[in-house]
C-alpha positions in Angstrom: -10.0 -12.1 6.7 -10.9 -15.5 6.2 -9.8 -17.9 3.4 -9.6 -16.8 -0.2 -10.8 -18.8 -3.3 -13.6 -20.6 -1.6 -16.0 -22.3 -4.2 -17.5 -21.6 -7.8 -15.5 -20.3 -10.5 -14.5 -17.2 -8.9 -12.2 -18.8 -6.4 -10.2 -20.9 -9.2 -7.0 -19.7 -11.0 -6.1 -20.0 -14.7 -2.5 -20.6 -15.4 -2.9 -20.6 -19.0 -1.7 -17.9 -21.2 -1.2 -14.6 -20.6 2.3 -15.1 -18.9 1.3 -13.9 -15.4 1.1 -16.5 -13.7 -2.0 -17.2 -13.0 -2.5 -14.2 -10.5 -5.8 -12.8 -12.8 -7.5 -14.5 -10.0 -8.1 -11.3 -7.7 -8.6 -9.4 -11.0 -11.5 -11.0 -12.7 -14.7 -10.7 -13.2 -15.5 -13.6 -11.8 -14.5 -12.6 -8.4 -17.0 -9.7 -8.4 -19.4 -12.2 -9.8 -18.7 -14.6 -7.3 -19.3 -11.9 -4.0 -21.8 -10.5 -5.7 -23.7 -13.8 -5.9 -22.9 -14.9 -2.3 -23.7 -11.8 -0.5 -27.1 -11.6 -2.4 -27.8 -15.1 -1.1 -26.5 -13.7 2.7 -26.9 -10.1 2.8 -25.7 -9.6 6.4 -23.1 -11.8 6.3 -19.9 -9.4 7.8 -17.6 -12.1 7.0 -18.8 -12.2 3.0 -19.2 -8.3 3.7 -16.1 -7.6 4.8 -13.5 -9.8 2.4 -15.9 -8.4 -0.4 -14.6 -5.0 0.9 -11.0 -5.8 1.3 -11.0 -7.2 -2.4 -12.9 -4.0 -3.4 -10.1 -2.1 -1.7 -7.0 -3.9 -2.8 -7.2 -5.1 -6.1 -10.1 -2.4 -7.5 -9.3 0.7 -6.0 -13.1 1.4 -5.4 -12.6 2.8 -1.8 -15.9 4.0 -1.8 -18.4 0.5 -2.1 -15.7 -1.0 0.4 -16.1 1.8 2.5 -20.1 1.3 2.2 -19.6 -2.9 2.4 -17.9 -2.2 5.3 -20.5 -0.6 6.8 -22.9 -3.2 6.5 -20.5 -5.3 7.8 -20.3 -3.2 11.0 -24.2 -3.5 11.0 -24.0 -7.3 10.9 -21.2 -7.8 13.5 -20.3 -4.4 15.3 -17.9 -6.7 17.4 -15.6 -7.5 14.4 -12.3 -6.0 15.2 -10.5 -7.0 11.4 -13.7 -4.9 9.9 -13.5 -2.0 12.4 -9.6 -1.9 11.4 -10.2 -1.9 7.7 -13.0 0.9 7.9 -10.8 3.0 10.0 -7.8 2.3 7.6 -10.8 3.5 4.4 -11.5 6.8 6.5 -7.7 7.3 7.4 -6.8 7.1 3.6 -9.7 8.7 1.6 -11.1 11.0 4.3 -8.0 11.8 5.9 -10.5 12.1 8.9 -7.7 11.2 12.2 -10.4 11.7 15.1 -12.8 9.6 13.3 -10.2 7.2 12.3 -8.9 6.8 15.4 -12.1 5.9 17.0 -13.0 2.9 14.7 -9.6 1.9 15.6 -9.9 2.1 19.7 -13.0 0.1 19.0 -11.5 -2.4 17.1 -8.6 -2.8 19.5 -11.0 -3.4 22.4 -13.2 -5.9 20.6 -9.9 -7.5 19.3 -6.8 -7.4 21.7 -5.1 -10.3 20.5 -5.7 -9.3 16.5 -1.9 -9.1 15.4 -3.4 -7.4 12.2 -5.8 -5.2 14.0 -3.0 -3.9 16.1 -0.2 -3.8 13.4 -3.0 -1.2 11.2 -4.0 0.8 14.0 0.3 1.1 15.1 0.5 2.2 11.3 -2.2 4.7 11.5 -0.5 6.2 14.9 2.6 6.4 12.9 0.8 8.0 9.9 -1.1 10.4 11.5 2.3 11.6 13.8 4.4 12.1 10.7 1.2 13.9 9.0 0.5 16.0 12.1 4.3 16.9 12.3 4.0 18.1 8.4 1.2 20.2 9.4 3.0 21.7 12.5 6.0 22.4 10.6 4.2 24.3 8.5 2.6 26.3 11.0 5.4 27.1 13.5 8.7 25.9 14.3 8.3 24.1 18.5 11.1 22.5 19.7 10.3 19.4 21.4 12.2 15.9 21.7 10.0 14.2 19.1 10.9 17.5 16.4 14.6 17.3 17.0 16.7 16.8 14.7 18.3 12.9 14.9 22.5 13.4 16.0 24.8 13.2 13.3 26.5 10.0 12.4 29.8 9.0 13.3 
């Protein structure tokens, strides 16, 4: 979702001490800072929005202002397929909600049909939601079918 480390302080890394390597960069302060300070300036900006949001996601665990970024985001630019994919992927994992999931997806596949990321997430959520659904039908009832059969035993 667009290049990381852009400018100010927030985007450089500090391979001094510490022995990792430098890789406090996505964990700082600074980088909150840094959004923070840039989406203030541009407050519909979905690009801003929406890697704010994935760095929200990723490297702070706080689903729930990257869900909410990501809605602005959809605001600014309901066209954007890697922001549709990533709100779908926020309701898939913290709502567990599949219909709704699956129709931020659909969206994002038809706004983006060459998006090798927008595809690979929403063939991950198909997968996902399959084995979860199969769980849930296993627990209800027992119905053979080809998909619930058992794989042949090996040679």
């Amino acid at each position: 979702m667009g290049s990381e480390g852009g400018g100010g302080s927030g985007g450089r890394r500090s391979d001094s001490g510490g022995g990792n390597g430098g890789s406090e960069f996505y964990g700082n302060d600074n980088t909150d800072a840094y959004y923070q300070k840039m989406i203030s300036a541009d407050p519909e900006n979905g690009l801003l929005l929406g890697n704010y949001a994935k760095f929200l996601e990723e490297f702070r665990g706080d689903f729930a202002k990257a869900k909410e970024l990501c809605e602005r985001a959809i605001l600014a630019n309901p066209n954007d397929g890697d922001i549709l994919s990533l709100y779908a992927d926020l309701i898939w994992k913290k709502e567990k909600d599949a219909q709704r999931a699956e129709n931020y997806f659909d969206q994002a596949v038809k706004t983006s049909l060459e998006n090798c990321y927008v595809l690979a997430s929403y063939a991950r959520f198909l997968w996902e939601a399959e084995d979860e659904n199969e769980d849930g039908q296993q627990e209800n009832k027992s119905s053979p079918s080809f998909l619930h059969s058992s794989p042949p035993s090996p040679p």
